[in-house]
N, C-alpha and C positions, 0 to 999 in steps of 0.2 A: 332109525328111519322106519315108519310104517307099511308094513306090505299086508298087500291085498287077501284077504283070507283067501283058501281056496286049495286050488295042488299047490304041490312044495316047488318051491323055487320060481314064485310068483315073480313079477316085477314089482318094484317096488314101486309104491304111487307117484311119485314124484317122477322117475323114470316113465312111468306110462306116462302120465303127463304129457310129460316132456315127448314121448313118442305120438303121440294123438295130435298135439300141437305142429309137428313136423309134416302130419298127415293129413291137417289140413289144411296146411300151405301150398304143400305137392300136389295135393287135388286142384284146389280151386286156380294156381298157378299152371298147371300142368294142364289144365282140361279146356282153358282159354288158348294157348300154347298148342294146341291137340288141330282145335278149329279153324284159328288163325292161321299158324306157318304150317299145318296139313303136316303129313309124312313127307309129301313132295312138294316143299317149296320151289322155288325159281323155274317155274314150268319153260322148257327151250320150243317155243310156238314155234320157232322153223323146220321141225319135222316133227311127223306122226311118230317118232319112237316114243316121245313123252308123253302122247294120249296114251298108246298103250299101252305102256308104264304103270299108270295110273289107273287101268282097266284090271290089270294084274295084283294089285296094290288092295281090292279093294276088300281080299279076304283081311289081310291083315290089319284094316284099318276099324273092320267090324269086330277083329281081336282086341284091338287096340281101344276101342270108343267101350268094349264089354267089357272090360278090365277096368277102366277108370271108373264109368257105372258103379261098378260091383261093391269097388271100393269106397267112393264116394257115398252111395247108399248105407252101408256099413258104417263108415264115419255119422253120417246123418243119424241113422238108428240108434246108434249109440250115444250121441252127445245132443240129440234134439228130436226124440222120439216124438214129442208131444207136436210139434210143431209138423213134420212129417205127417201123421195122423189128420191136420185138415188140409189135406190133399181128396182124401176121401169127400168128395163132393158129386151129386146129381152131374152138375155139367161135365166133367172130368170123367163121370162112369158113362152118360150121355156119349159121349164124344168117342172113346173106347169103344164099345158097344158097336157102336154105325160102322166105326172104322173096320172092325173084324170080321161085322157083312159083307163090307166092300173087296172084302180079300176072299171070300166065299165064292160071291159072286162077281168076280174079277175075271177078263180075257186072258189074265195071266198071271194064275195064280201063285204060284210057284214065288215067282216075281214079287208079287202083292207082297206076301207072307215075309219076307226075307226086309224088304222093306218097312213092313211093320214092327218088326222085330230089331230093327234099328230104330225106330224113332221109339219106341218103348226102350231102350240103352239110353238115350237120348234125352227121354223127359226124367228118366232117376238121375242122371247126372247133373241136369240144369235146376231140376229141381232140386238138389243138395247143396249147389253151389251155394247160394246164400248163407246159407248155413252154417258153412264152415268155419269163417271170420268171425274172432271174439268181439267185435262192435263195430262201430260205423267208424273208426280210425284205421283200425285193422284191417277193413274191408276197403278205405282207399290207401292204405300199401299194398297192398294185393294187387289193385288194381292197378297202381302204377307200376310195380315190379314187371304184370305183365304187359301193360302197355309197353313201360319201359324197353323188352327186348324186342315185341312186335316191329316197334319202332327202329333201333337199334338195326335188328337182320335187315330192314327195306333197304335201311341206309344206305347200310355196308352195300349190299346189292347193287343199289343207282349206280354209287360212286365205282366200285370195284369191279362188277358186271355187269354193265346196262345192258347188253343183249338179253338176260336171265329177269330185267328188273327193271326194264322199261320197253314199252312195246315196239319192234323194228319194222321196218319197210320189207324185210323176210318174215314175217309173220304169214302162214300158209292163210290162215282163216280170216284175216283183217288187217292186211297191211296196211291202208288207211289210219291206223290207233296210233301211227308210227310217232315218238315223241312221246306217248303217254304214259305218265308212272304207273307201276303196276308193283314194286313191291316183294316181299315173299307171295303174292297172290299171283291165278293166274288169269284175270283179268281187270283192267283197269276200273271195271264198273263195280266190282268185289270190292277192290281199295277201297275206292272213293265210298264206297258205303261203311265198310269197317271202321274205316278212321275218321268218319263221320261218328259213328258211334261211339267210338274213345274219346272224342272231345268233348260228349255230353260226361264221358267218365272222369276225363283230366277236370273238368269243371266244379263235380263233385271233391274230389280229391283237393284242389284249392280251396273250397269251402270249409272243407275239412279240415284244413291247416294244415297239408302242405304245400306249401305256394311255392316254394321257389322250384323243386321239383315238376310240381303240379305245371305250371306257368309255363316250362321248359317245352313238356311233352306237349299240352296243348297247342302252344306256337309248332311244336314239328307235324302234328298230327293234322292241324289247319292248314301248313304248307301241304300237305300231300295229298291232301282234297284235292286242293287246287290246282297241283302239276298231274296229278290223276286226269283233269281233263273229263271227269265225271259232270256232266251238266244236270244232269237228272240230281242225283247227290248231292250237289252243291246248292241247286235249287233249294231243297228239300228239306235240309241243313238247317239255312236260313228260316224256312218255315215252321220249323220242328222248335229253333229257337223261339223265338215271337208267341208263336201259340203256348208255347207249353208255359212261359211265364204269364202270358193274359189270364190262363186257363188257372195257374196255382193262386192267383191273385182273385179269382171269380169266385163269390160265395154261394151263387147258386147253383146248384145243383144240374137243374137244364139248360141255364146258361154257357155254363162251363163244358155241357158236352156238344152243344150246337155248336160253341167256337173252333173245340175238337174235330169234329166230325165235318168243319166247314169245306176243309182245304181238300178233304176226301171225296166228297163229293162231288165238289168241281174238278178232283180229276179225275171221277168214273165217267162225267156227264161229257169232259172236252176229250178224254182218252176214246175208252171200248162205246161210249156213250155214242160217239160219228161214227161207228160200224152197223149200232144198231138203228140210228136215227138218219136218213139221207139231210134232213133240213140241216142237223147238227154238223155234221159234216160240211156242208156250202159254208156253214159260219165261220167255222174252223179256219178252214181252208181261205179266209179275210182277215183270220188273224196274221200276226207276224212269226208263224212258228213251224214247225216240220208239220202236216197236217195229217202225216203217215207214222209220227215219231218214230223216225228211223226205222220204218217199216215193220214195226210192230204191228199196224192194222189190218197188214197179210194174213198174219198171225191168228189174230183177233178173232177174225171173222173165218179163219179156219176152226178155231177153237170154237165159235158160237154156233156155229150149223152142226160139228159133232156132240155138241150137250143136246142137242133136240134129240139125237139118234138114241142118248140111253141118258136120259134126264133125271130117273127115280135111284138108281145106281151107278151110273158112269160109267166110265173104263175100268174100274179098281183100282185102288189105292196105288197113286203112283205109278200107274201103269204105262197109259196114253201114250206119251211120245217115245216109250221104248219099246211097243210093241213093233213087229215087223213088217205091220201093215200098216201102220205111221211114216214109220222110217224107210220104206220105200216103195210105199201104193201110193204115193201121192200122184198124179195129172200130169202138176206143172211143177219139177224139180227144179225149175228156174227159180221160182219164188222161195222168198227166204220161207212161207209157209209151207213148202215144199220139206226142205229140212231142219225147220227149229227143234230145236232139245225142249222146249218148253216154252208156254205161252207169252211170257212177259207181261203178264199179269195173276197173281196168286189166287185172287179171287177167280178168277176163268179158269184156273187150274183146278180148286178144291171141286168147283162145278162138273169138268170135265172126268175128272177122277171118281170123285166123291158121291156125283150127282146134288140134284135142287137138296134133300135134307141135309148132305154132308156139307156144301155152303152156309145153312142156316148156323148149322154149328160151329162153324168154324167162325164165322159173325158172330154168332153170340162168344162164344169163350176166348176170340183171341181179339175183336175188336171192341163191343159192349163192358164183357165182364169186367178188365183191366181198369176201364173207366170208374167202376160203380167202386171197384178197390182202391184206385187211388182215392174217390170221395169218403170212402168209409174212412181210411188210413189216416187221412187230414184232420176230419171230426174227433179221431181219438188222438191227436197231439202227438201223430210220426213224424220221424227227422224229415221238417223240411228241405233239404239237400238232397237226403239220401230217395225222397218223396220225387223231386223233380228230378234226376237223373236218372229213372225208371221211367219218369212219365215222359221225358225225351226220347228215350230209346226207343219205348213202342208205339210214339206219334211217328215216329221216320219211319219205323217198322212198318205200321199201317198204312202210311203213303207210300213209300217204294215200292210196296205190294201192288199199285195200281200199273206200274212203269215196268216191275221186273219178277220171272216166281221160285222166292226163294219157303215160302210153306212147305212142312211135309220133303223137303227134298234134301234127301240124305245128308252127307254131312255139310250142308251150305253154311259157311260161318256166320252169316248175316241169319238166319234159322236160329241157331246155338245162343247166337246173343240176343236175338231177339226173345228166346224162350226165359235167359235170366231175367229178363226184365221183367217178362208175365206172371211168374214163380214169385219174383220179390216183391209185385205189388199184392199180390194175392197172399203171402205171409206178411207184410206189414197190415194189411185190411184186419188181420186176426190175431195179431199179437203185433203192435206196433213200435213196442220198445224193444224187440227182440233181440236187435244192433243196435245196441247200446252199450 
């Protein structure tokens, strides 16, 4: 057997192999695993010991997300350096760049810095994932594996412990949700987005050939939308489906991003668009629908008066709603804008954070750019499958963002999967047979 020049008592190649093989299984399985079922699945919402739990939780899970990185990164360098290397891009240094002013000049910098320092753990890991899997077959067993137990834990949960895994009438913060699946997640609006997102994977993965697998999870992953009780999600779903096949069908280039960009539009213009517009709002409010959506425009318009306040840099990176003069200067502590965690919309967030240039970038590199890769990626004859279950994931991605903000915000799972998808159209754009 062949061993590897070097110090004595090398491994032999075959064994390394074999050992690299293993380790990219445990990463890309393990790092979805990571985001998904958290450290702290089955959150018990009837008392505050499990928020603090999870307050306490959160050195270990910066140990936990820097270890996977580390490794992950490591595995990438070594079996896809070249691929790794066009990451090195203007917008990607752009985007860095802004973000490390805003931690400078940040209300709470400390804060800033700590959070920067996780979504940098964050973009080497998402950014490696792709990578790992020896082709586009390999990459849907992976994915079904880890769908597979996603799926699997919720289950077990519903059936064995609905209090831990579907939302009860004792829920301190929203008894109302009472009846809705919720999963190893801990809240029902998280499900219904995740598993909204694995059925763009499970679809993949039947394309792929494997169906009967494939087919299984899909149908469980569709139920749990729907007993999630996610209306937004479910919406959005459907939307995400529709568009992203007109759109992979579209051979023009403007065409295909007007269709894109339709759905987004119309809901910045009927969303944050009635906060900013009085006429828009009277229309709204003739529609058939919440004209408050669920009183996000409390929100909203709390959000939009504080971006006038520091418009060129914002609050800092991430900062806004945990400062303590957020969390409790507000007026009126009645109003949910009184205590939101965050805006409920990602776009008002990067604004309020980031400031006006930190939004432009965040526009261009996480809603434009994706666009211009999926069209490249198509032009040079990328796996069509593997093509539109990226481009699924981050149309939902970029509409949810209008309704909910998961950008930038530490370990948000719906963030984590979002970011594999922008990572994987942006390595098919430039090497498109690379899963293969």
């Amino acid at each position: 057997m062949a061993r590897i020049t070097g110090a004595p008592g090398a491994l032999p190649v075959d064994d390394l192999a074999q050992l690299m093989r293993w380790a990219r299984v445990l990463v890309f399985v393990g790092a979805f695993l990571l985001a998904w079922v958290t450290l702290e699945p089955y959150a018990d919402l009837g008392t505050t010991a499990s928020l603090e739990f999870a307050f306490g939780q959160e050195g270990t899970a910066y140990a936990a997300y820097g270890l996977m990185a580390a490794v992950a990164g490591l595995v990438a360098v070594l079996t896809q350096p070249r691929a790794l290397a066009t990451l090195i891009h203007p917008l990607w240094i752009a985007l860095g760049a802004w973000l490390s002013f805003t931690v400078v000049t940040s209300a709470d910098v400390s804060l800033s810095l700590r959070r920067l320092i996780l979504f940098g753990m964050l973009a080497v890991l998402t950014a490696s994932l792709f990578l790992m899997p020896k082709g586009r077959r390999d990459l849907a067993r992976l994915l079904a594996a880890a769908v597979g137990i996603l799926v699997l834990l919720s289950l077990v949960g519903v059936a064995l412990f609905p209090q831990f895994a579907i939302h009860q009438i004792t829920d301190i913060n929203e008894p109302q949700l009472a009846g809705d699946w919720r999963g190893v997640f801990a809240h029902k609006n998280t499900a219904g987005a995740i598993f909204a997102m694995t059925i763009f994977m499970m679809i993949f993965a039947v394309r792929t050939g494997l169906v009967p697998l494939g087919s299984v999870l899909l149908l469980l992953c569709s139920a749990f939308v729907l007993m999630s009780g996610a209306k937004s999600s479910t919406m959005l779903l459907v939307v995400s489906l529709a568009v992203s096949v007109v759109v992979a069908r579209t051979r023009r280039g403007w065409l295909a991003g007007a269709i894109a960009f339709a759905p987004l539009v119309v809901l910045l213009v009927l969303g944050p668009g009635t906060v900013v517009s009085k006429g828009l709002g009277d229309i709204v409010r003739l529609l058939p629908i919440d004209a408050t959506f669920t009183g996000r425009a409390d929100v909203w318009e709390l959000a939009l008066e504080k971006i006038v306040e520091r418009p060129l840099t914002g609050f800092g990176y991430s900062a806004y709603w945990a400062l303590e003069s957020t969390r409790f200067g507000q007026e009126d502590a009645t109003q949910w804008g009184g205590h939101a965690a965050h805006a409920h919309n990602g776009y008002i967030d990067a604004a309020l954070n980031m400031g006006l240039p930190g939004l432009l970038l965040v526009i261009a590199v996480f809603v434009v750019w994706p666009l211009r890769n999926f069209l490249a990626a198509r032009a040079r004859g990328a796996d069509p499958a593997l093509l539109l279950m990226f481009l699924q994931i981050w149309l939902f991605g970029i509409y949810v963002s209008v309704l909910e903000s998961f950008l930038f915000v530490r370990f948000d799972p719906i963030w984590i999967t979002f970011l594999f998808a922008v990572f994987g159209l942006h390595y098919l754009a430039r090497r498109p047979h690379v899963a293969e």
